[in-house]
N, C-alpha and C positions, 0 to 999 in steps of 0.2 A: 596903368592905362587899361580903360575896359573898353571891349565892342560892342555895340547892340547892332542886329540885323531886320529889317522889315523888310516882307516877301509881300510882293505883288503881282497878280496875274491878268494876259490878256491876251486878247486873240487877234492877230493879223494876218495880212499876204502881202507877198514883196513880190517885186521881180527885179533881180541883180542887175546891172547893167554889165556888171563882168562878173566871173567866177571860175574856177579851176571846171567846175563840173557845168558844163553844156548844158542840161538838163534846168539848174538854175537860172540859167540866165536867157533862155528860152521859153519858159512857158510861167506865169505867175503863179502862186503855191501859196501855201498855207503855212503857219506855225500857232500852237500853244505856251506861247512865252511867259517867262515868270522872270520878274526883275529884281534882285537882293538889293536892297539898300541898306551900304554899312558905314556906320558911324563912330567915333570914335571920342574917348574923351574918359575925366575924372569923373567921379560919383558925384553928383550935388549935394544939397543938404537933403534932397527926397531919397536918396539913395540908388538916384540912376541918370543914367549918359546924358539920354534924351527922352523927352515923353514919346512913344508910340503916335500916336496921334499926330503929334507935329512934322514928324516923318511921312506921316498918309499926308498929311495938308502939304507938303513941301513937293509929295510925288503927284497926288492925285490927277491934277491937272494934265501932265505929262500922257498920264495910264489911260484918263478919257478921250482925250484925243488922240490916241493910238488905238485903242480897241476898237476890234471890227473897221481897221480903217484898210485902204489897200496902200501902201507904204514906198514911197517909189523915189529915184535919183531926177532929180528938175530935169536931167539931163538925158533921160530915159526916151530910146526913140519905140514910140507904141502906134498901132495903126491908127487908135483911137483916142490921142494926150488927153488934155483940156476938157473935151468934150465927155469926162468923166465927173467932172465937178459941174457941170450943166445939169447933168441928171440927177442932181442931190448925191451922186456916190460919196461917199468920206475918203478921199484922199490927203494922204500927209505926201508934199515934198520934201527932200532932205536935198543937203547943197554936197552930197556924198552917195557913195552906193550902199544901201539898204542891212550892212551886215549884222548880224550878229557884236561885233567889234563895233564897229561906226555909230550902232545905235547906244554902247553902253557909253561910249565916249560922249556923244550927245545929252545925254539922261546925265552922265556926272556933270557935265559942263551948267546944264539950267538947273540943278540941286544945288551946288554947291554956292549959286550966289543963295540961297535960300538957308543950308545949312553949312556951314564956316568950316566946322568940323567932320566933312562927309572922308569918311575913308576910302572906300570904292565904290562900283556898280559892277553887278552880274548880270547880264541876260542871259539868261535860258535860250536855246532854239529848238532846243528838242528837249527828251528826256536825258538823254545822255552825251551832251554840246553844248555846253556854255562857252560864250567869251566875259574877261572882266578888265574894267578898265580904272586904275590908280592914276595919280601923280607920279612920277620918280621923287 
């Protein structure tokens, strides 16, 4: 059984609607994330997993509508909700809070009807924080 891994990066802000750290879920913030997509599978007759490429085609979608977007739970109470997508801002709702965790689960769940054979998802949130999220 071999792996192959594709790295994608992109820039967001979240604001938790809960979190251990106050700080989080107080004020909206920034992240540099990078997302692993890992595949798994036999050699073909080409002598690989998957083509590269079909892995960007399967993420890209996901990565442009997340970058530079502000990232938020439907359920997030803001002084200013809605009236962010008025103003042309790029907001993503999620039917969850914003995590690191929630998002890799998210990102596997619309991959994997695209790729059969996806192994995992990593998000990055930092340089030194990831969450990833498998099947059991």
């Amino acid at each position: 059984m071999w792996t192959v891994c594709k790295e994608f990066r992109f820039e967001a802000a979240h604001k938790l609607s809960e979190a251990f750290t106050q700080e989080c879920v107080n004020c909206i913030h920034g992240h540099s994330y990078k997302v692993e997509v890992y595949v798994a599978g036999s050699l073909n007759a080409y002598g690989v997993v998957m083509d590269f490429g079909l892995i960007k085609a399967a993420v890209k979608c996901i990565i442009d509508e997340w970058d530079h977007a502000l990232i938020l739970h439907e359920d997030v109470d803001l002084l200013f909700p809605r009236e962010l997508e008025q103003d042309n801002a790029k907001v993503v709702w999620l039917p969850c809070n914003p995590t690191a965790e929630n998002m890799a689960a998210i990102i596997y769940d619309r991959v994997k009807k695209r790729i059969p054979t996806l192994k995992k998802i990593r998000v990055w949130e930092t340089v030194g924080a990831w969450a990833e999220y498998e099947e059991a």
